[in-house]
N, C-alpha and C positions, 0 to 999 in steps of 0.2 A: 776652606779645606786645607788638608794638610799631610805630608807620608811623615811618619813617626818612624824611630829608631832610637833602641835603647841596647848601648854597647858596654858590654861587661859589669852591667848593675848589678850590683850589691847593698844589701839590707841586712844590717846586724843589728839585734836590740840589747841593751845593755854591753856590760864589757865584763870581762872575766871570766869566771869559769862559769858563769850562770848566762853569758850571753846566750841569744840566741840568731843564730843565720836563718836569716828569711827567706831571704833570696839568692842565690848564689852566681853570677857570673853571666847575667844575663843578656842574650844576645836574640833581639826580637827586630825586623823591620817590617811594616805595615804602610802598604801604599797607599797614593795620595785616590780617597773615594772606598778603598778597601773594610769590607768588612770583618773581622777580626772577633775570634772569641777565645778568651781564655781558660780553659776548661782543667777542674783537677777536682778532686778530693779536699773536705777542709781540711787547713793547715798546710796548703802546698806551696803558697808564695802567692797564689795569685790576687786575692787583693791588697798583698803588698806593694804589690806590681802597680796594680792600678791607681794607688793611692801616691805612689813615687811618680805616676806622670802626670797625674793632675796638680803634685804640690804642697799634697795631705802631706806627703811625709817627707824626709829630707834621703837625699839614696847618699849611703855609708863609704862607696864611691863608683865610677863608671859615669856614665853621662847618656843625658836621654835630648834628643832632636826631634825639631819639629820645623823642616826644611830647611834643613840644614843649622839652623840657627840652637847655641848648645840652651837647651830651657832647665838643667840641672840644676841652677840654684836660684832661681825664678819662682821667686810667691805666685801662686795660683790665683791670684786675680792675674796676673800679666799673662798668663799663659792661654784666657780664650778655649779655654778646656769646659763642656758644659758634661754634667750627670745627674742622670737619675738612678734611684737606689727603690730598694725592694720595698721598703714602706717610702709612701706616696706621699709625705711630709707637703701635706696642704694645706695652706689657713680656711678652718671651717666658716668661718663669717666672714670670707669671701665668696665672692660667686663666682664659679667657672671663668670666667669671662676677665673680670679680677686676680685672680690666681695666674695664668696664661700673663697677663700685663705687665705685674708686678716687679718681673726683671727690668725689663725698660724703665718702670716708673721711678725706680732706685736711680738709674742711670742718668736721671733727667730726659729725659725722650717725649717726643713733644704728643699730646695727646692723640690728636688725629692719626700721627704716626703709629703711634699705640694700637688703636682700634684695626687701622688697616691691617698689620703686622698678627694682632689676635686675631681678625675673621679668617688670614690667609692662613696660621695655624690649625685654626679651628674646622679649616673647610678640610685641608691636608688628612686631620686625624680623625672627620666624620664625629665631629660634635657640635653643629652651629644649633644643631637642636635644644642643646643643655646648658647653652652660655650663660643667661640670668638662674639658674641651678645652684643651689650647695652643696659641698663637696658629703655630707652627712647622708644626702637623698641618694646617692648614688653608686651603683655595684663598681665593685673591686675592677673589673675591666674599664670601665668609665673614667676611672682617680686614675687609673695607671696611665689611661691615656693622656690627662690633665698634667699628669708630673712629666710626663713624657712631652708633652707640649710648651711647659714652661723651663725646659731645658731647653728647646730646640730653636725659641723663640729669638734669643741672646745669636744666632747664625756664629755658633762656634767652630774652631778649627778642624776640635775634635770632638766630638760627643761619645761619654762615659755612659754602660749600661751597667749598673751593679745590681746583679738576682732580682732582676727587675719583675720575673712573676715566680717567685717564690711562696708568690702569699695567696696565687691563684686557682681555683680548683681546674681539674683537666679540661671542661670545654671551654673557660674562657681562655685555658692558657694555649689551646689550639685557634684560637681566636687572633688573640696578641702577636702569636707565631706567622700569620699569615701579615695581620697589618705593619709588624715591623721590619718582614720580608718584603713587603709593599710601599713602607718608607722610605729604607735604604736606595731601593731602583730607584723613585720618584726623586728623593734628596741628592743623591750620592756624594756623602758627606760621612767620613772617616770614622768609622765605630767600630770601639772596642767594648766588647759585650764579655765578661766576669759571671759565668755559671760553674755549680758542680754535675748539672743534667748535661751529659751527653746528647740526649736526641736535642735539646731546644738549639745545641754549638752546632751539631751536623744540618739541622735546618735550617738554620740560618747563618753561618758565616761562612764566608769565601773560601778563607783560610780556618783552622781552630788549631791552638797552641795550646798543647798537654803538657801540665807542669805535675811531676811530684818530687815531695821531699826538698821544696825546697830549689829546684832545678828543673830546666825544661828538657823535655822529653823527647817531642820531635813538633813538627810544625807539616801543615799540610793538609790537603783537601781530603774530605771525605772519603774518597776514592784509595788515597794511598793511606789514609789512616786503618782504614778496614781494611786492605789489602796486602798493603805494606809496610803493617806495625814496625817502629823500631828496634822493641824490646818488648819483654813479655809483660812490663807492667801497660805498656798503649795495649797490646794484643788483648791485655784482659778488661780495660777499662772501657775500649770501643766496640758496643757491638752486645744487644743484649737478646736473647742471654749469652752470660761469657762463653768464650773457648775453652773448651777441655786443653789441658794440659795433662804429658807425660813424660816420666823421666822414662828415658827409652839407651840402650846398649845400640852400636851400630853394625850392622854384619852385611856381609856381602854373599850373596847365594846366585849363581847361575847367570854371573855378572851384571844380578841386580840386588840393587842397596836397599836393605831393608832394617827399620826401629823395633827393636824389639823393648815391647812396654815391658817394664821391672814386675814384677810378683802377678804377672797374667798371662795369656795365652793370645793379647792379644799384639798383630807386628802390622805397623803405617808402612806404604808403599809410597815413598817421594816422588814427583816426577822428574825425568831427566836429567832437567837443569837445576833443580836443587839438588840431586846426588850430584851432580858432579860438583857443585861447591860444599858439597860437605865433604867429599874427597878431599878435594883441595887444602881444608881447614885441616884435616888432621885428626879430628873429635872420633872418640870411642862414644864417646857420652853424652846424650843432648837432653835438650826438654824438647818434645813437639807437641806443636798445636792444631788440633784442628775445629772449626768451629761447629756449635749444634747444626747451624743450617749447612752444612756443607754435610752433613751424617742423615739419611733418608731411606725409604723405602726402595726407591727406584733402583734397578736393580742395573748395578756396574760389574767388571771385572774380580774390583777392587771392596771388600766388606769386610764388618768385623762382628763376630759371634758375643753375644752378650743375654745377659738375662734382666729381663725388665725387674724393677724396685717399687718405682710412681708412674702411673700414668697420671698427669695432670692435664684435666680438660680447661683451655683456654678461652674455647670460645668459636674462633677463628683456629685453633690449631690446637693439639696437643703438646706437649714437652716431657718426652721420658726422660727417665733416669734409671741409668743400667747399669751394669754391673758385670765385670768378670775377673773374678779375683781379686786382688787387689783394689784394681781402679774402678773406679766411678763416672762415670760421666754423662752427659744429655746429650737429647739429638732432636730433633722435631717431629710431627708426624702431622697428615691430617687429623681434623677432628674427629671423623667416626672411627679413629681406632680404638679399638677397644678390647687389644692385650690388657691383660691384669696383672701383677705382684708374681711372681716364680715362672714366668713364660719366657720362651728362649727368643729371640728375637735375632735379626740379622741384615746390619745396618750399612749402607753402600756407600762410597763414598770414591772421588775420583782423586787419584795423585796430587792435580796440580792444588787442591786445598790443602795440601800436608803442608805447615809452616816449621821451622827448626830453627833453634835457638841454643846458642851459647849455655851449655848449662852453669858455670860458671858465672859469666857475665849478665845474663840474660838479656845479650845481644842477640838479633835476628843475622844467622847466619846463611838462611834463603827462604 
């Protein structure tokens, strides 16, 4: 195993006016065991990223560590980096069992060692059942486990996951989500996992690193990504469905601080502690957020008059979308509600979910 750091990398492709910046200035550490997922939009950087610490690529400049030691301009065989990627690149006229070995057998590794190494694999990932198998007889969950395996096999520093169930339908990939949640504890062996799904980065990694455009965004656990987005592009990217956003005027009535949302009738009530740092800041003018699930029936202090547009029946839950004046926006509801299309509605919500942002910047100013 191994803690990883990558200080001030950079990724430019080509030169001149046609370059392009990949990766901008990036500053990422990952502890030794830590699981790590890189989460963005395509085209954000992030399997540039991934590709500069395994060796794929060459970083344009900055230096990337793997205990200390600088592995920046280090071919990727010296680096003990293993990965698996979203298609399962298997040899079909191998057999499970073969497939799994295969690393070793390049390596020279002495047979018996071989076998011992694949059944300890193969017991780990719950497949001694399918070892004499070919890779053709077998569902999409099975192969992934098998590529998954003859990465793991090589006992690398660090182990690469690139959109490794991309190719899966949702009960295997609830499936994958639990056994690779399950590997990690059992291994705990350094991975970095490269998806654009949010929920599979919030399920499974320690940490998740949001990159866009190029540049990371914030870094941090679940908890403070959903709570204490950095900016409005995390606040919109984590958490589904999105945050309403409003560009909001700030006024001060009865020496309480209230948003008043642009071309509506409707005004957020901050709590406390974030009026007092929007005081502090200065702002006439913000964006605030707040999310569908924090907007409900239950009835608070604090609510906003809207008129329903959709009711969508979920299932488990409804999701309006209303309307007053101008703005637009969702809220949740149970499923037997059964408002329709021109109905008034009137949605509750408590202070400390009002989030405010720089409208400017769209920095989180509390």
């Amino acid at each position: 195993m191994a803690n990883v750091s990558l200080q001030k990398v950079n990724k430019i492709y080509g030169s001149g006016p046609g370059s392009v910046h990949a990766v901008q200035d990036l500053d990422l550490d990952i502890a030794d065991g830590e699981f790590v997922a890189l989460l963005g939009p395509s085209g954000c950087g992030k399997t540039s990223t991934l590709r500069m610490i395994v060796g794929l690529e060459t970083i344009t400049s900055g230096h990337i560590f793997f205990d200390e030691r600088d592995m920046s301009r280090l071919e990727p065989q010296e680096r003990n980096v293993a990965m698996a990627f979203e298609t399962y690149a298997l040899y079909p006229n191998f057999t499970v069992e073969e497939n799994l070995a295969f690393p070793l057998e390049v390596r020279g590794v002495d047979s018996d060692v071989r076998r011992k190494k694949t059944e300890e694999i193969a017991e780990i990932l719950q497949i001694t059942d399918i070892l004499n198998a070919f890779p053709p007889e077998l569902s999409g969950g099975q192969q992934q486990r098998i590529s998954l395996g003859r990465a793991l096999i090589r006992d690398p520093s660090v182990f690469i996951l690139d959109e490794v169930m991309s190719h899966l339908d949702a009960h295997l990939k609830f499936r994958m989500l639990f056994d690779l949640k399950r590997l990690h504890r059992e291994l705990k062996r350094t991975m970095v996992y490269v998806t654009h799904d949010q929920v599979e980065a919030l399920a499974l990694a320690d940490r998740v690193a949001v990159m866009s455009n190029a540049k990371m965004q914030q870094v941090g656990d679940r908890n403070t990504l959903y709570n204490r987005p950095a900016n409005v592009f995390v606040a919109d990217f984590i958490g589904e469905p999105p945050t309403n956003f409003f560009t909001a005027c700030v006024a001060t009535e009865d020496n309480e601080t209230r948003l008043l949302v642009d071309d509506s009738d409707l005004v957020l009530v901050p709590d406390q502690s974030t009026a007092g740092k929007l005081r502090q800041s200065g702002h006439d003018k913000v964006t605030a957020g707040i999310r569908p699930q924090n907007l409900g029936l239950s009835e608070t202090p604090y609510s906003l008059k809207a008129e329903i547009d959709i009711n969508e029946y979920l299932g488990e839950r409804s999701m309006l979308t209303v309307q007053n004046g101008a703005a637009t926006f969702q809220s949740l509801a149970p499923p037997d509600m059964r408002a329709g299309p021109g109905e008034a509605i009137q949605l509750y919500y408590e202070p400390s979910s009002v989030m405010v942002f720089d409208f400017e910047t769209e920095k989180l100013i509390a």
